[in-house]
N, C-alpha and C positions, 0 to 999 in steps of 0.2 A: 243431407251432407253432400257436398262436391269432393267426388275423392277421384282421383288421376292414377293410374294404373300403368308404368315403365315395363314393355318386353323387348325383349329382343327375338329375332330370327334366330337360330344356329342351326350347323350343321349336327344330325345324329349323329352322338358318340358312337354308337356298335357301330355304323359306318366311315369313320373318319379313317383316312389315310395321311399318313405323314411324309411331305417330299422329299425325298434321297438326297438333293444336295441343298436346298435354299433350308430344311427342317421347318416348312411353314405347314398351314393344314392345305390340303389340297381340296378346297369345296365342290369341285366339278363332280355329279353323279351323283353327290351326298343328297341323300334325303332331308329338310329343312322341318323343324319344329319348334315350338315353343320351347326358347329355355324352362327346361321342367324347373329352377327354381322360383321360376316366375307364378308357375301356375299358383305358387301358395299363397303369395300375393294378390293373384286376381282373387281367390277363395275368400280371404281376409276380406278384402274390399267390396265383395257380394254380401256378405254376413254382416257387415258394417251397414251396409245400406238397405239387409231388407230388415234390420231392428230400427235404424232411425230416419229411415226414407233417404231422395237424394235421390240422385248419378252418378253412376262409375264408368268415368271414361279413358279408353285404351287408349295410348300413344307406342308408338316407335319410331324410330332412325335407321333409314336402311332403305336397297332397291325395290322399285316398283312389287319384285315378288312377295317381298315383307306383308304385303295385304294379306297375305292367305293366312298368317299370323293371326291378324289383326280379326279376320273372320273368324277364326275357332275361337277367340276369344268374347265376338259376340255369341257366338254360339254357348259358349257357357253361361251367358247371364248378363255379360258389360251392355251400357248403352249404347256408349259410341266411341267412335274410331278416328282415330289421325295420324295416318301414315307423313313422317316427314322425310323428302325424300330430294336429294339434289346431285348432281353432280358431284359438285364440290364436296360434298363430306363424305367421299369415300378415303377410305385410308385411313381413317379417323383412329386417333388412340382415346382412351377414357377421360383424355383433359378435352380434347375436342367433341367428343360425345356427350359429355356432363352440361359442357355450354351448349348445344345445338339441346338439347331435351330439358336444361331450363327455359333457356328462351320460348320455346315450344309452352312451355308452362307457365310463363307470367303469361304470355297469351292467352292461354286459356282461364287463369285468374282475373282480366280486364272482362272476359264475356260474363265471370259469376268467379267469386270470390274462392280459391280451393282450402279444403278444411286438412285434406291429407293427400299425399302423395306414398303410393306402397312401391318398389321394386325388390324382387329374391333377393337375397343376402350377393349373388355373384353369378356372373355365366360360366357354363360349362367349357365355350373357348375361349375364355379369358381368365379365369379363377383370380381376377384381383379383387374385386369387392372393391371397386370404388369409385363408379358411377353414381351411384346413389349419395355418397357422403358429398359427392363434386357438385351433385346440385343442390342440395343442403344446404352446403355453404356460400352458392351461386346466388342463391333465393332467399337467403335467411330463415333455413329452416328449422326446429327443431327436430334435433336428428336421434333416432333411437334406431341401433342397429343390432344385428344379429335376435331378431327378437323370436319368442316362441310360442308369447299369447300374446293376445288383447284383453287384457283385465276387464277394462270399462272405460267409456267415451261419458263424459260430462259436456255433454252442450253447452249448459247454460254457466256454466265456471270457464266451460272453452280448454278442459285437460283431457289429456291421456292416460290411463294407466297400463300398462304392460311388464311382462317380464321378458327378460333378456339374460341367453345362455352365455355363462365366463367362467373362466377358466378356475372352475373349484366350488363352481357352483351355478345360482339364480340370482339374478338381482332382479328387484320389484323396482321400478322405476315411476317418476311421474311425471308428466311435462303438460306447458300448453300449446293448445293449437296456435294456425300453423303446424303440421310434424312430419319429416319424412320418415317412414319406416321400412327395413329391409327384413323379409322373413327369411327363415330358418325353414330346410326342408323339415316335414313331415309336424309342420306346425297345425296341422287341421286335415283333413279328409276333404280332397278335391270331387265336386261335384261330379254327376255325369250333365250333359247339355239336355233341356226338355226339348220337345221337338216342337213347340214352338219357337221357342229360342234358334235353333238350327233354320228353321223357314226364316225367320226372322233375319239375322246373319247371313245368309243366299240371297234376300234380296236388299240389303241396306248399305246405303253409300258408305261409302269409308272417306272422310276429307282429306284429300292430299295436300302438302302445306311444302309449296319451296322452301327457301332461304328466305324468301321476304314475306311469305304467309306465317313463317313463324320467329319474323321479329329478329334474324340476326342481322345487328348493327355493322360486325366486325370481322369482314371474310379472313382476315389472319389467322384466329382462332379459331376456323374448322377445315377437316380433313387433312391434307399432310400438312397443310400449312399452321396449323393450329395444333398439331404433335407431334413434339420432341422429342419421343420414344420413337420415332418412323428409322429413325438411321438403323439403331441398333436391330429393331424387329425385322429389316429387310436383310442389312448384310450382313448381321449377325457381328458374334466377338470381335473384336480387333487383336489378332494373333501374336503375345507376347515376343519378343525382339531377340530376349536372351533364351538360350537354348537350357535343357535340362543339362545336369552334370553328373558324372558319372563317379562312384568313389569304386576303386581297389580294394581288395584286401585280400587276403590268404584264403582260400576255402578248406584249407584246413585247421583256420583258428575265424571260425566264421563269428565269434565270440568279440572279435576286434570291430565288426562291421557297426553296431552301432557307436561306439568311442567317433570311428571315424566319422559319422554321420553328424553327431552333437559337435564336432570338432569343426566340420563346414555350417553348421548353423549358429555358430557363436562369431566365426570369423566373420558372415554376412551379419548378423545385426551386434554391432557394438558395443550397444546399449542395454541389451540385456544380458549380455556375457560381462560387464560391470557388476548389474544388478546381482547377478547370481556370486558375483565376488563378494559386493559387498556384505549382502546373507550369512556367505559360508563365512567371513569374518566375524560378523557379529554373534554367528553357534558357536566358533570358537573359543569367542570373550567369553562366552554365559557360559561353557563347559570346566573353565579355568576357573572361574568361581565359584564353582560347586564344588 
């Protein structure tokens, strides 16, 4: 099986520091790691391929340092490595990062055909969980997300089965390949690296792939210019116009303070100070008839 394997870089949580006035993370001095949600996903994709053979190979988006990434992850077990890395996609939000990492991926689909695509359920600096669904749907994937096993792999049918954690429960799900899948921490027992594997990953290239190594068409959709989220992420909220309003009331009948409260909140919205009219009318027809 050809399975393709999504990390990312980040900064270590016990070390992040948060900027006093911009509230961004400040990466300078952070110590950089694998998104530990990732590592489950590489685990998954090692266990996949040493039951039905294959290669599992690592990708990411991100600067030159991102390699160091990309080595621990041969050092676990992956074959190989494709740093993508450019200029332009820095700033990137997850609509520009889902297209720079599929593009990356039919790429690597033209060399050999991919069966599956694993990334963590979400990054620890980002917590949206939605890179993975972005190229999904980029690629026409079959998409199984938040998962927490890998039931079984049918080659020769070309299905899936796994289970995936919702809210009240499991569901057993089944789809065909083509699939991406996003794991769920603590979905397996992450290897340690053998030491051949580590010589291995010390001395093995890692492919670096620009913008045009990996096939993107359409510089609009990467980096700032490819994400719509940039405004808000940099200057933050846009600071409401109208000021708070202050109510009166006696502090010795502090009993009147909320009247007076429900009393400014009926007068701003209109429409539900009707609503609640017309209610209290309708208790009073059905009390009359009783």
């Amino acid at each position: 099986m050809n399975i393709v394997v999504c990390i990312k870089q980040v900064p270590d949580s016990t070390h992040i520091r948060v900027h006093p006035v911009t509230n961004t993370i400040m990466r300078q001095g952070v110590p950089a790691i694998i998104n530990p949600y990732d590592l489950f996903a590489i685990e998954e994709a090692l266990r996949i391929r040493d039951v039905h053979g294959g290669k599992v190979t690592v990708i990411t988006m991100g600067p030159p340092p991102a390699a160091a990434a990309l080595r621990k992850a041969l050092a676990y077990g992956c074959d190989e490595a494709v740093l993508i890395t450019d200029k332009l996609f820095s700033g990137a939000d997850t609509l520009a990062t889902s297209y720079v990492l599929a593009s990356a991926i039919a790429m690597l689909d033209k060399e050999q055909p991919v069966d599956l695509v694993f990334t963590g359920k979400q990054t620890i600096d980002g917590d949206t969980a939605q890179v993975g669904p972005g190229i999904a749907k980029r690629l026409d994937l079959e998409l199984l997300t938040y998962v927490s096993k890998i039931v079984a792999i049918d080659r020769e049918a070309g299905k899936i089965r796994a289970e995936r954690r919702a809210e009240g429960g499991v569901q057993l799900l089944e789809t065909r390949l083509p699939a991406l899948v996003t794991m769920l921490e603590g979905s397996n027992e992450i290897r340690f690296g053998s030491a051949p594997d580590m010589f291995r990953a010390a001395r093995a290239e890692v492919r670096v792939w620009d913008r045009e190594s990996a096939g993107i068409e359409d510089l609009k959709k990467v980096g700032l210019k490819g994400s719509p989220t940039v405004v808000s992420r940099v200057f933050g909220p846009t600071p409401r116009a109208e000021k708070a309003q202050q109510i009166a009331f006696d502090p010795a009948a502090p009993q009147a303070a909320p009247d007076a409260l429900l009393e400014k909140i009926l007068a701003a919205m209109p429409k539900v100070a009707k609503e609640l009219e017309r209610h209290k009318a309708a208790g009073q027809t059905g009390a009359s008839h009783e």
